[in-house]
Structures are given as C-alpha cells and as structure tokens.
N, C-alpha and C positions, 0 to 999 in steps of 0.2 A: 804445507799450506802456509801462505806468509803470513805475518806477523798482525795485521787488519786483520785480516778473515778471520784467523784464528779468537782473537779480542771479542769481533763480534761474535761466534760462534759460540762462546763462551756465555755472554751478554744472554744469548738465547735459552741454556741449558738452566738443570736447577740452582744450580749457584746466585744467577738473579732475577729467579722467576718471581712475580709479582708475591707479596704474602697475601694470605686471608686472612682475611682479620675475623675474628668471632663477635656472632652478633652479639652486642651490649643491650642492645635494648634501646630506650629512648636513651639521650643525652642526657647528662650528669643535672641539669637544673631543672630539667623538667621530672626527672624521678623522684629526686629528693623532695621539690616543691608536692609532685604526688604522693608520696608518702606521708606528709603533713597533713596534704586537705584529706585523706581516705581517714587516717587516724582519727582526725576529730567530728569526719564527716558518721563514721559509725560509732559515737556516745551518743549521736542528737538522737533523742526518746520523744518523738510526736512534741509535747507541748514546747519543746526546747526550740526545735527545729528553726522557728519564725524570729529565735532571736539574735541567733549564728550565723551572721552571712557570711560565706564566704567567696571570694573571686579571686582572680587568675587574671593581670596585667591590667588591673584598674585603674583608673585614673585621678590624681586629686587635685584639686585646683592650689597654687602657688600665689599666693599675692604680690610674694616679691618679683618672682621670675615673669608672672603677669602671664602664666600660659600652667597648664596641668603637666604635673609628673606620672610615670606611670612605674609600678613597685611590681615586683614577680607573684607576690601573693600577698594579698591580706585577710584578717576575719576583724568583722566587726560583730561588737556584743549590744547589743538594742535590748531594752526593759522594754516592757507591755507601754505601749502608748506615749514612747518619748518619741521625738521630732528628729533624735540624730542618735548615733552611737555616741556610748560611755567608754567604752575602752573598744582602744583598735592597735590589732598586732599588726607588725608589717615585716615582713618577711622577705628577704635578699638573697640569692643563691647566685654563685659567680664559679664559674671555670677558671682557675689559672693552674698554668705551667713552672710559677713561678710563688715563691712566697708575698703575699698578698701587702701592696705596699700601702702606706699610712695615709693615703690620698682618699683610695677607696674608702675607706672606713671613714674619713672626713666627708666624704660627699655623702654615704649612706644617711649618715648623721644629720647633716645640712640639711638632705632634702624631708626626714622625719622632721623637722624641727618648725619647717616650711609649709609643710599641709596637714600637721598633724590636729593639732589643738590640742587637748588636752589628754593624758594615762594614755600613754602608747609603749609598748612593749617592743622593741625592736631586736630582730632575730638576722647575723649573718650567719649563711652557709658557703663554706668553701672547701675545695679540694686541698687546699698548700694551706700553711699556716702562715699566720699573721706576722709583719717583721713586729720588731717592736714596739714603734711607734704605734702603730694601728695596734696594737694588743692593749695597751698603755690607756689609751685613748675608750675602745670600747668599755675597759674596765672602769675605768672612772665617771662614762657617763651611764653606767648601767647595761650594755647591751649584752646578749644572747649572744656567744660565737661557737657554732658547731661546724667542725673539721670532717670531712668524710674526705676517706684515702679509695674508698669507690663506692657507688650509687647507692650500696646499702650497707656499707660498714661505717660507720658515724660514731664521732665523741664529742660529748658535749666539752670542752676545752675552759671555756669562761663561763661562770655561772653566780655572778655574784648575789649577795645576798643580805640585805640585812637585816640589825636587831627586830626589826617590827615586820621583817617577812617571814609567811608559813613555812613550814619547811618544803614544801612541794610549788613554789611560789615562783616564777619569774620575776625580775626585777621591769620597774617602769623603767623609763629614760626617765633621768632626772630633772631635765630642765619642763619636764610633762607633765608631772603630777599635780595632781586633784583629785581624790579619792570620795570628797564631801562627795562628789555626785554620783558615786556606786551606789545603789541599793544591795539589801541583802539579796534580794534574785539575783542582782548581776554577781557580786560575790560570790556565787553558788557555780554559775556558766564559767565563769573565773578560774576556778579552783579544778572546773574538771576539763579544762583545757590546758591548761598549766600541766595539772599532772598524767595527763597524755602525754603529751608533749614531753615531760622529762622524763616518764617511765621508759619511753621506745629509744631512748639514747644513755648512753653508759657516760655516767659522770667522772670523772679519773683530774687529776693533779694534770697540772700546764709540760712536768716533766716523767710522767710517769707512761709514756704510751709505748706501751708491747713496739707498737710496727716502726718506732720513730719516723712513720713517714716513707719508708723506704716499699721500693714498688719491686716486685719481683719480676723484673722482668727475664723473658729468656733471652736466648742468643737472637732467635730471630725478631725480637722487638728491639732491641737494641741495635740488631744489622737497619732494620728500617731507617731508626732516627737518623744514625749516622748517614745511609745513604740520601734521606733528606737533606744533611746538611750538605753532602758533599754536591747535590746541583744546586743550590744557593751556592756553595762556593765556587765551584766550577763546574760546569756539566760535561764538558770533556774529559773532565777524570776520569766517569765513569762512560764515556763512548770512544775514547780516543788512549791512544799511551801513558798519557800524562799520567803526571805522580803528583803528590800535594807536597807544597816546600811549607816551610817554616813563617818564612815570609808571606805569603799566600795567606797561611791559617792567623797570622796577625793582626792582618790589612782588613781579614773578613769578621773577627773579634773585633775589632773598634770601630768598623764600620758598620756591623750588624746588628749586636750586641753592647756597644761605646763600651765594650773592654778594653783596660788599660792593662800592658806588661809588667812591672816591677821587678827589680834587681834581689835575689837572697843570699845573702854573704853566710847566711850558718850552714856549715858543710854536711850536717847531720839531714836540715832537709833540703831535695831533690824541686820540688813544687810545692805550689801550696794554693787553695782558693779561695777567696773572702764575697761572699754573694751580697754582703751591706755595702762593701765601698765599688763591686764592678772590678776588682781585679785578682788579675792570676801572678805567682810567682816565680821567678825561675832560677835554681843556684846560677851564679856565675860562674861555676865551673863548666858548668854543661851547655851553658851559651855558643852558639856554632861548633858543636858538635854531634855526633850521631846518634845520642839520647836526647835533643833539647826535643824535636819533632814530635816524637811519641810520647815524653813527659808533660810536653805542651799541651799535646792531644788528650792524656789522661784528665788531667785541671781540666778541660774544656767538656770534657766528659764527666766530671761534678756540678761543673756547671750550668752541664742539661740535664741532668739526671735526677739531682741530688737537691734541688733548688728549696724540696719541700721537708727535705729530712728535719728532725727534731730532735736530734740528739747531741748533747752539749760535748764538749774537745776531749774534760776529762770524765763523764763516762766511754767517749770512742777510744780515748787509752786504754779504759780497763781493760778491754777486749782484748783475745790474741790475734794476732795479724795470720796473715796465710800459714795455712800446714797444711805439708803436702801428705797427699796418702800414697804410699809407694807402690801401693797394691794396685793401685788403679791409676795411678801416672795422675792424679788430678786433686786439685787445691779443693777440700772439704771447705763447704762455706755453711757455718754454725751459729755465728752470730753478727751482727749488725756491721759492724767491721769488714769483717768477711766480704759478704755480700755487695757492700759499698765499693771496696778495692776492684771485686772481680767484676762487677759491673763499668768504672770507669776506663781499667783496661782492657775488656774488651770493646768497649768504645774505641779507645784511641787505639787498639788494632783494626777494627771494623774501618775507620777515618784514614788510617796513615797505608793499610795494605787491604783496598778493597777484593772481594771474594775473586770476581772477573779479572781483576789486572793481574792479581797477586798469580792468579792461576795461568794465566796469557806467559806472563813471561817467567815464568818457574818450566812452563812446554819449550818458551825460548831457550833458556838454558840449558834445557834436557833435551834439544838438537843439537846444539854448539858441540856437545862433553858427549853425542853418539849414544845418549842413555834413552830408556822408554821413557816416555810421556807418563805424567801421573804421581803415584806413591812411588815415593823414595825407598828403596831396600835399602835397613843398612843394617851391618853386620859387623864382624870384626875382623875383616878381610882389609887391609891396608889399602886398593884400590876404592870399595865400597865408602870407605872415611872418607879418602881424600875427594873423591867428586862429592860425598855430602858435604864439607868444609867448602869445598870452592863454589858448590851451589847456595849456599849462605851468604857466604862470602859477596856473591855478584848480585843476589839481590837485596841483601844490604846496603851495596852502594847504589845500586837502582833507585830503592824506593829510601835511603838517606837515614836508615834506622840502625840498632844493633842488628850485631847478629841474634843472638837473644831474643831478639822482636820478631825474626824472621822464623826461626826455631817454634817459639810460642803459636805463631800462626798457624805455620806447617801442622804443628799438635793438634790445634783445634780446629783445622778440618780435615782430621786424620787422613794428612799427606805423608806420613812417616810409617814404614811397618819397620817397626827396630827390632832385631835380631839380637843384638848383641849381649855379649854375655860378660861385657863390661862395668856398663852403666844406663842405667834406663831414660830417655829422653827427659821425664819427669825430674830427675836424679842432674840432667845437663843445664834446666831449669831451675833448677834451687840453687847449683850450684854458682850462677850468676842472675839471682833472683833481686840484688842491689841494684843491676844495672836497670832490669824491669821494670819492678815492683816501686813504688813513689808510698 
C-alpha cells in the first residue's frame, strides 16, 4: 500500500479516532455561580425570603462609564421597608487555562467600586490561580478569592480577616464600607450568608493545597491538547508526512503564545519554564541537536499544562523524580513531581511523534527491512537487535529526536513485545533516562 494511503488509513483507525469526552455538566461558571445561589437560596425561612434577592447577570448602572455593568451573580440584603439594599455581594466566576492575570482582578475591582455604593462584599472564583499581582491586590482591598480545580472541588484561597470581623465573617471591600446603615436584622441575613457561604468551601493556607493545582489528566486528554496544537501549528502534520521542526515549534511559540526562547549555560539543566516572564529555556548544549525538539516540546508542555499549578520550586525538589518499577516496565507516579514530568513528556511525545505518523512510517520502515508491520519482536537473537536498532535509528532521524524518544514511544503504545532475556525495554529507558527526562 503506498505511503498516503497507508497515513490515511491509519488517520481512520483507533489511533485517531475522535475522543468522547464525558459529560461535565453545565460549564465551570455557571455550576459554581449555581452552587452559591441553591446554598443560600435553601436557609431563606419564609419571613427571610423578601429580603434576599438574588440574580443572575444583573445589571448596574456606572456613572462613570455612563452605561450599566452586568456581574455573574449578585445577592442583595434589603431591611423591611428600606428604598435600596444595605449590603450587596457581587460575585465573579471566570474560566482560564491559564493563571489569572493582575488585569482581571483590577477590572473586577474597578467595576465594584463603580456601581457599587456602599458594604459590598466582593467574591472571585476561578479555576487557576491568581499571579501575584492580582493575589496582592485582592488581599489588600479585601476580596473573597476561591480557586476550584473542577465544578465542585473549591478552596477558599484568600480570606481575609480582621480584628472587628466575626469569625464566620466575609470581609467588605475596603474602599466600601459603611456599616452605620446595617440594622441588627441585616446583621442577622449577614451572618447567615457569610457562614453558608464559608462553611461549603474548605479554608487552607495560599501554600498548603493537597492538588497543587495539577490535573490528572490521562494519555488520551493529553493526546487531545497536543493534537489541538498541532493543527494550530500545522494541520498537515497530522494529514500529510510532515514532521514538526524545532523551528516550526518556535515561530508558533512567539507568534501564538509571544513566547520568547532564552539561552541556559548551567549544564545541570536541560530546559526550563518561567510562566511570569513568557519564556522557555534551552541548554546550549542541546541547541541543534536531536534532543532540543522534544525538550522544547516538554517546556511547552508545562506551559499548557501546568499553567495553574501551585506548588513552589523547593517543595517540587523535595519530591523524588521518576522511579522506574521493573516489574511493570513503567515510571510509578506518587507524587506531584511525578506526575508533572510524566504529563509534560508525554505531551512533547504526543507533539514531536504523533500516534498516525509515528505509526505510518514505523509500517514504512517495517517494508524497507522485509519485516511485519506492527509490534516489534525483539529478542536476543542478533538479527532481531539489529533491525530493532536500525528501526530506531531511522525514525529518529525522520521525526529529528533521540533514539530514546522513539523507544519511549514505541513503549507507550505498546509497539514492543520484548523477549529478551537481557534487558527490559523499561531497563533501556532509565538507562538513557538523561537524554529523556528534563
């Protein structure tokens, strides 16, 4: 079959059949925003009810802006027979991919400050965490920041507090306050909104969070993104022969992303990713040569991945890096470390040897060498080595990687049935696990 047909054919089979995805449910702002309004919607007790409004994309008038804002949820608290609410929460829930930069948290701000009047309680929710700036910033003007790592697992992150707050108390925004016009009624609606509101989320330290942020994802959510990026980058990658160069994945970093390259002279590390300044690392050792691709790929695979993690450089020390388990040919992932590595490498294999190519011309090679199509037998039979060596070897220089990278691949979609009674594939893998592993 020639070389097209075969590509496509491949294209067709399960290697890139579309994924399912599992239903989630509604979207990430509108669960969360529902979880709010049901919580305080089931304390209201009849005579309560009439003083609790609550709404969903309301709108409030701006004097500055000279036209209404509209907020994702608010509650206002109204006494018996006043002409406008005493306090009003305002509530923000946002989706990002990315850690939440110091703009949003300024404009949240801006626009409470804008239609608010007076005792406004301001609440963000986001999926990623806050850079610093925007952390900085909410803490000092009093807001509410709760992190949810999905639709229903929430922490409350920022919670500030002070000397003249109850203990079950939200803080106002500070530039807001007025308290002379609470009544002890409103006080009371207060108090059992607040502590709704902080009972149903788990209060924890800025540094102390179990998940650091890290997503579990599997191989097949991880084959997704990458294959998303790779038709941003080129979509005849994945329809045509084509391989991804170095240069390619550059040109698509600074242009898609305004990622910049930088030069690392310390030989100890390989790469490196800095998500506050936009850029990735690369030894100058490994500069045009047949690790820079895949280590490239790795960093860029923290850099979609890992964007929301929370866990500072020296707790990621403390952790042990990969251990292999010999029993089962595969890298035990135990703790945050762990999981972080084996997530960004298999990105930059998913990127650098997609499933359909990698598979197209590994068939090509396994015509040239007169061998079957498919798993590789290898054994410790001296012919058996040598076409696995020279089958490495050529798509190595095909797709511009190690051998090592092509090995690891082969591994993980168990293209290997190894025989031998030498060395176990996992065992060939540790043993050039430097050249791999960043």
């Amino acid at each position: 079959m020639p070389f097209w047909k075969t590509l496509k054919a491949i294209i067709n089979t399960q290697y890139l059949k579309k994924l399912n995805t599992v239903e989630i449910g509604d979207k990430f702002e509108l669960k969360s925003l529902g979880i709010i309004k049901k919580m305080i919607e089931e304390e209201q007790l009849g005579h309560l009810t009439e003083h609790i409004r609550i709404f969903q994309k309301k709108e409030y008038f701006s004097s500055l802006r000279k036209k209404n804002i509209k907020f994702d949820l608010t509650i206002e608290v109204w006494p018996p027979g006043a002409n406008r609410y005493v306090l009003l929460y305002i509530i923000e829930c946002k989706d990002f991919d990315k850690r939440v930069p110091v703009n949003k948290i300024e404009d949240f701000h801006s626009k409470i400050l804008q239609v608010a009047g007076v005792n406004v309680k301001g609440i963000f929710i986001s999926n990623s965490p806050l850079q610093e700036g925007g952390f900085n910033l909410a803490e000092s003007t009093g807001m509410m920041v709760i992190e949810g790592e999905s639709c229903e697992d929430y922490k409350i992150i920022l919670h500030r507090k002070s000397r003249q707050t109850e203990p079950h108390a939200i803080p106002l925004i500070t530039d807001t306050i007025d308290r002379s016009i609470i009544d002890e009624g409103s006080k009371h609606i207060e108090r059992l909104i607040d502590k709704k509101i902080l009972s149903s989320f788990q209060i924890i330290s800025r540094d102390n969070r179990i998940s650091f942020g890290i997503d579990k994802l599997s191989k097949e959510d991880i084959e997704k993104i990458s294959k998303d990026e790779l038709d941003k980058i080129d979509p005849k990658i994945l329809t045509n022969a084509h391989t991804l160069s170095t240069k390619k994945l550059i040109e698509y970093l600074k242009n898609e992303y305004k990622v910049s390259i930088c030069d690392i002279n310390d030989a100890s590390i390989l790469g490196s990713c800095d998500y506050n300044n936009n850029t990735i690392g690369l030894n100058t050792l490994i500069r045009n040569t047949n690790r820079e691709l895949f280590i490239l790929a790795h960093e860029f695979g923290h850099y979609t991945l890992h964007q929301r993690l929370s866990i500072g450089q020296t707790l990621y020390n403390s952790f042990n890096d990969f251990e292999l388990n010999f029993k089962t040919g595969k890298h035990d992932l135990n703790n945050p470390r762990q999981w972080i590595e084996w997530q960004a490498n298999y990105f930059a294999a998913s990127l650098t040897l997609p499933k359909a190519q990698f598979l197209a011309h590994l068939w090509k090679c396994q015509d040239q060498l007169n061998k079957s199509r498919g798993t590789i037998f290898l054994d410790d039979q001296y012919q058996n080595i040598k076409d696995f060596n020279e089958i490495t070897k050529r798509l190595a220089y095909l797709f511009n990687v190690s051998k090592t990278s092509i090995i690891y691949r082969l591994k993980e979609m168990e293209l290997i049935n190894n025989q031998s009674s030498l060395k176990s594939i996992g065992q060939v893998i540790e043993d050039y696990k430097d050249e791999l592993f960043i």
